[in-house]
N, C-alpha and C positions, 0 to 999 in steps of 0.2 A: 504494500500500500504506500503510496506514494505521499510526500507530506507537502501539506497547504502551504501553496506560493502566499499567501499574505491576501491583505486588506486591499483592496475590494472585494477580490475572490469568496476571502475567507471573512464573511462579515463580523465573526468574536476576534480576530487577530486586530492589534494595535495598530491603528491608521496613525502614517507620518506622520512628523510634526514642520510646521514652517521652517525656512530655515532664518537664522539668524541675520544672515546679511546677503547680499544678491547684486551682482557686479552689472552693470546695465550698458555701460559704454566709459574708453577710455575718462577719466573725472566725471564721475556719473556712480553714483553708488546707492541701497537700500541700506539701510542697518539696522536694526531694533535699539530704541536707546537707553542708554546704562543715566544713571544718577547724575554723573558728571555734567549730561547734556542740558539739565533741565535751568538754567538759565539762561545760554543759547538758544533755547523753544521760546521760552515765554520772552523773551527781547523780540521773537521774529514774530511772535504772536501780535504781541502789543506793540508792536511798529505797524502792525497791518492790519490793526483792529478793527477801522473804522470798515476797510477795505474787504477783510472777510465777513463783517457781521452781515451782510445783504444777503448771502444764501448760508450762513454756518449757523447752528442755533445755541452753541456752547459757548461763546466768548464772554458771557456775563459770569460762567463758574471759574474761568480762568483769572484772577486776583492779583497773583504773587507767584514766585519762583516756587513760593512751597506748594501750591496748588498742583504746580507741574511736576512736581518732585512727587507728590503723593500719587497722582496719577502712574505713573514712572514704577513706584513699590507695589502701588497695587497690583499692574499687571501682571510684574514681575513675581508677585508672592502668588498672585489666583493661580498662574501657571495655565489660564485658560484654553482650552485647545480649540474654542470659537471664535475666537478674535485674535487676531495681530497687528499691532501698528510699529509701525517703522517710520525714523526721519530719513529724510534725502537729501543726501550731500552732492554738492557737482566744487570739485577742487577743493574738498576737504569744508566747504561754507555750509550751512544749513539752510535749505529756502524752501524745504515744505514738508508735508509730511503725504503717506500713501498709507492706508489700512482695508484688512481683511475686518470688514464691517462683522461679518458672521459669517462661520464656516458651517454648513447642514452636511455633517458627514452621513446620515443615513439616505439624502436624496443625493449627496455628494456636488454640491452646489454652491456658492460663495458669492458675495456682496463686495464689493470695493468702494471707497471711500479715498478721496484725496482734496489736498489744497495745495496751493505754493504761495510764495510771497507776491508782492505785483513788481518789486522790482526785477523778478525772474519770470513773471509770467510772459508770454509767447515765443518758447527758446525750444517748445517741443516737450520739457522737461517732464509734464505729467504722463502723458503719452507715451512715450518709453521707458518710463517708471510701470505703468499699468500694464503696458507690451511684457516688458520682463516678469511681470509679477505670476501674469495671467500663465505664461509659459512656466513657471515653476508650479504653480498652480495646477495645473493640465498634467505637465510631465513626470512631476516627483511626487506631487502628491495625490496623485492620481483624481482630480476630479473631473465632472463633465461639465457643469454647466457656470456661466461667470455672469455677474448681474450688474450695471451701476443703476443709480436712481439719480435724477437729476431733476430741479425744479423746471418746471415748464420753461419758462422767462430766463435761466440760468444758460446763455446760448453757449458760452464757452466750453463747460461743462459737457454740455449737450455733445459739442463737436468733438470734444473726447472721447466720447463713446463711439461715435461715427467715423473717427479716424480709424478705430478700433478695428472697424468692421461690424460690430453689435446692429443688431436688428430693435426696431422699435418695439414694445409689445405691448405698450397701453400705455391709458393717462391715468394715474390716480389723482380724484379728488380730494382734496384737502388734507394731504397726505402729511404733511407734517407744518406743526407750530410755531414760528421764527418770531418771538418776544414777546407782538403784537397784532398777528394776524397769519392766516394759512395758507400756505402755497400747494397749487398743483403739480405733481411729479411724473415724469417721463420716466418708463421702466426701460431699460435696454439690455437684451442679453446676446451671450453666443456660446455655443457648445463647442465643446473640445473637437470634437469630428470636423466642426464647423471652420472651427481657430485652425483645424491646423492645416486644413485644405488652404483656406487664403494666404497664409503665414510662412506654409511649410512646403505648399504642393509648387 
């Protein structure tokens, strides 16, 4: 009797875990970040506060360096295997962050999540941040399906998904709360079959 190659296969076998860091292009890196970083975050946070609060709904819990620092312990104590967030470096600077919103390891499907600063926005840098993620995503950690969500009105966003390749697949109404009133969200996914036809064929 031959023994279970692993998770998918073998659905009680331990599914992967993300990896810690993910090289994307020459000065262009993922990393998941350690304590050290978290004043480096919250500087690039609160430099671009005014600039992310129009689609991000979290900048009112972000305070202080310790905010980000306790953010920072908790992930790192929960050890969650549904979430990942990682900062992005290009030349060792920090200008944005990319996160696994939530990983459905029984439908084997995942959410993404990102921001950058506006002094590095239109350099391509989400976009191949998302490109890399998605391909560790698909290849190592064996899933199928990749999701982002995007406010209707959020067109840049939107076009990240679209460079992607991701296909539309509905509008949700009033899908989430931003301070003082609710946006509608663009769903956009692609399956790994999908990815890797356009990506890889």
């Amino acid at each position: 009797m031959s023994e279970p190659i692993g998770w998918p296969e073998d659905p009680d076998a331990p599914h992967p875990e993300p990896a810690k860091s993910l090289f994307v292009e020459e000065g262009l890196e993922i990393v998941v970040p350690m304590e050290g970083d978290a004043q480096e975050l919250f500087i690039i946070v609160d430099e671009n506060r005014a600039y992310l609060r129009k689609w991000l709904p979290w900048l009112d819990d972000v305070k202080s360096v310790d905010d980000e620092l306790a953010l920072i312990r908790s992930l790192s104590e929960k050890k969650a295997d549904d979430f990942a967030f990682y900062i992005i470096r290009q030349f060792g600077n920090l200008v944005g962050v990319i996160s696994l919103n939530w990983v459905d390891w029984s439908n084997r499907s995942f959410g993404l999540g990102y921001w950058v600063s506006q002094s590095s926005n239109g350099q391509g840098i989400i976009t191949k941040s998302c490109s890399r993620m998605m391909d560790h995503c698909f290849d190592d950690l064996k899933l199928h399906r990749s999701v982002i969500e995007a406010a209707v009105e959020n067109y840049q966003s939107r076009a990240v998904a679209e460079r992607l390749g991701m296909r539309i697949e509905g509008i949700s109404k009033d899908r989430e709360w931003l301070y003082d009133h609710f946006t509608d969200s663009s769903l956009y996914a692609i399956t790994a079959p999908e990815w890797k036809s356009r990506h890889q064929g």
